[in-house]
C-alpha angles and dihedrals in degrees: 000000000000113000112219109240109245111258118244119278112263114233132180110191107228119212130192132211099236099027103045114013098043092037096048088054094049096062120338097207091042092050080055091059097039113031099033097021098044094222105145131201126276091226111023097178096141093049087052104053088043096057081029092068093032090054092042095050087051107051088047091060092056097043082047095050088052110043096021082221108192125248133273094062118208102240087224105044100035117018103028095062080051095040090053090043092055085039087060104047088054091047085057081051096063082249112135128182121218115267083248099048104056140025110261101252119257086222099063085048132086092220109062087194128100110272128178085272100053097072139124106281128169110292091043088047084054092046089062105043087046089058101037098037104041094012104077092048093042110042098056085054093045112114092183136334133223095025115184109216131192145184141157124223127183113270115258123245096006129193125168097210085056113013113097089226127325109266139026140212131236124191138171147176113246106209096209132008118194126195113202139168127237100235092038096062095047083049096042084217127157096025098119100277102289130092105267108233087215098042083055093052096046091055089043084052108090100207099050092048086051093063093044080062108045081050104124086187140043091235127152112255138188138241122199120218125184122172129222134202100212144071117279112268130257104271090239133013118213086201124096092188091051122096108240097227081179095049092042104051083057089054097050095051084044093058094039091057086049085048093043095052097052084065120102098234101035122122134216106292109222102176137350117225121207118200112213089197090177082063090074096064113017119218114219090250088061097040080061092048094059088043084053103044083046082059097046102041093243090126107070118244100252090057090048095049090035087065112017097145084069096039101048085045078064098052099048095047128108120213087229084055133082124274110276103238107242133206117267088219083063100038089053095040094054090042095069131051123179122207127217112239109220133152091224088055089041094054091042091048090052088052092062094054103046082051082058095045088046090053091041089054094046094056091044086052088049097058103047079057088063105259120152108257093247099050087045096052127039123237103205117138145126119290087251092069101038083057095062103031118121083217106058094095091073102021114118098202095044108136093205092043121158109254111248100001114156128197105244 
């Protein structure tokens, strides 16, 4: 009696929006070590502060849900004890902050007690104002927090004879999801008793109030946040080898809002939010990266007339010198983004992932092939992140590269 062979495994690749689609664009050859060759950066400071702040803003709103605990909230009493829990976990997690960037833990001390170390820095000063700025208008509009999305798309290009299998999934992580009413919003009712500060500049954005009036119905519908640690992009990038950080975070709240509404309980998505945290307290670097993209045009005209005090305070700053106090009202205003929710973008927006997750797909398939890694995947990224890449050393594209340095 003849056995059947057992049939090949079927597979469907699954992508996600962060890990995959952000990080591919960043540096294609990079993306291959890290991501599918699970080699992880030596110092990944940016990656901490990012799941740092998510984690902070998280656990507040939990704390926040519970005790209901009034704004403004003492860094000490109440931010510091959930500042050092998120800073565990990431410590288990082999993510470290640097020295200047976060108080040294009274746990890892033998004195429990304040000393000249254990003090607010910088990301303890964002986390703050994060809460106390953005906190008491956000948690009593939160749904649910931390919402894993799916979806699966046909996978682009397919051909049987090549293709790995003939769709993908994509999934991602959606940091807030608020659940509002129509006529609530235009009332700015239920929303313990103060003028929410998101709710003012939704009605002040065109395109969202736009979409309130065209309503036919009094429906609930959703909004979709995600937060981001880091200072909000340049506008516009020149560069076609450089990644369009601006171009990209739309993208990802576009395809959030596909993945959320393929989903059974989803309501309608009226707008996304992104929340640019560094923006609240500015480090020097970035203070140099607005004076850079003024220089070079990359902040439209009616920003830049609309707060020309600050701006003029940037321009005439020097990096030796101290930081130019800025305007709240700047500093908030630079710090959130809303995105338009429309089918055309979203469409749009699908098209360019599944154009990632094409070209994804093609240098895996390369290697397997048996390319080179570095024939199968692209290195092609800003001297930034040339600078602090692991891999600079051997990259043969590295902009930053060491002069006559040969592979043993």
């Amino acid at each position: 009696m003849k056995l059947p062979s057992r049939s090949k495994a079927y597979m469907i690749p699954e992508y996600s929006l962060t890990g995959d689609l952000l990080s591919f664009l960043t540096c294609n050859l990079q993306y291959r070590y890290q991501n599918k060759g699970t080699l992880p950066p030596s110092k990944p400071v940016q990656r901490w502060f990012g799941e740092f702040i998510h984690g902070v803003m998280e656990e507040a709103f939990i704390q926040w849900k519970q005790k209901k605990t009034e704004f403004p909230w003492d860094w000490l009493e109440d931010i510091r004890p959930i500042e050092e829990q998120i800073d565990l976990r990431l410590q288990a997690r082999g993510l470290y902050p640097h020295d200047e960037d976060l108080f040294f833990s009274s746990v890892n001390n033998e004195d429990t007690n304040l000393n000249e170390h254990d003090h607010k820095k910088l990301a303890s000063a964002r986390a703050e104002k994060a809460i106390n700025i953005w906190g008491k208008h956000l948690f009593p509009l939160i749904d649910s927090s931390e919402l894993l999305i799916k979806g699966i798309r046909n996978m682009p290009q397919y051909d049987k004879n090549r293709s790995r299998s003939n769709y993908y999934g994509i999934n991602g992580v959606v940091d807030v999801l608020t659940s509002m009413k129509i006529n609530n919003t235009l009332e700015q009712t239920n929303l313990d008793n103060y003028n929410n500060k998101i709710i003012e500049i939704l009605k002040k954005n065109n395109d969202f109030q736009k979409r309130i009036n065209e309503s036919k119905d009094r429906d609930e519908y959703e909004i979709i946040i995600d937060y981001k640690g880091m200072k909000r992009p340049a506008i516009e990038v020149d560069d076609p080898k450089s990644e369009n950080k601006w171009e990209s975070h739309k993208q990802q709240i576009l395809t959030y809002s596909w993945l959320r509404s393929q989903q059974e309980d989803s309501k309608s998505i009226y707008a996304g939010i992104i929340f640019y945290l560094n923006e609240l307290v500015p480090s020097k670097e970035d203070l140099m990266l607005i004076k850079e993209e003024m220089e070079n045009g990359l902040i439209d005209d009616e920003t830049l007339e609309k707060y020309e005090k600050d701006f003029d305070l940037i321009t005439n700053w020097q990096e030796d010198d101290k930081a130019p106090e800025l305007s709240n009202e700047f500093k908030l205003n630079r710090s959130i983004r809303i995105i338009n929710i429309d089918k055309t973008e979203i469409d749009n927006s699908l098209e360019k992932f599944d154009k990632v997750v094409y070209d994804i797909e093609e240098s895996l398939i390369k290697e397997m092939k048996g390319n080179k890694i570095q024939d199968a995947w692209k290195a092609e990224a800003d001297e930034r992140t040339c600078t602090a890449c692991d891999f600079r050393t051997f990259c043969k594209n590295n902009k930053n590269k060491t002069k006559d340095f040969k592979i043993p």
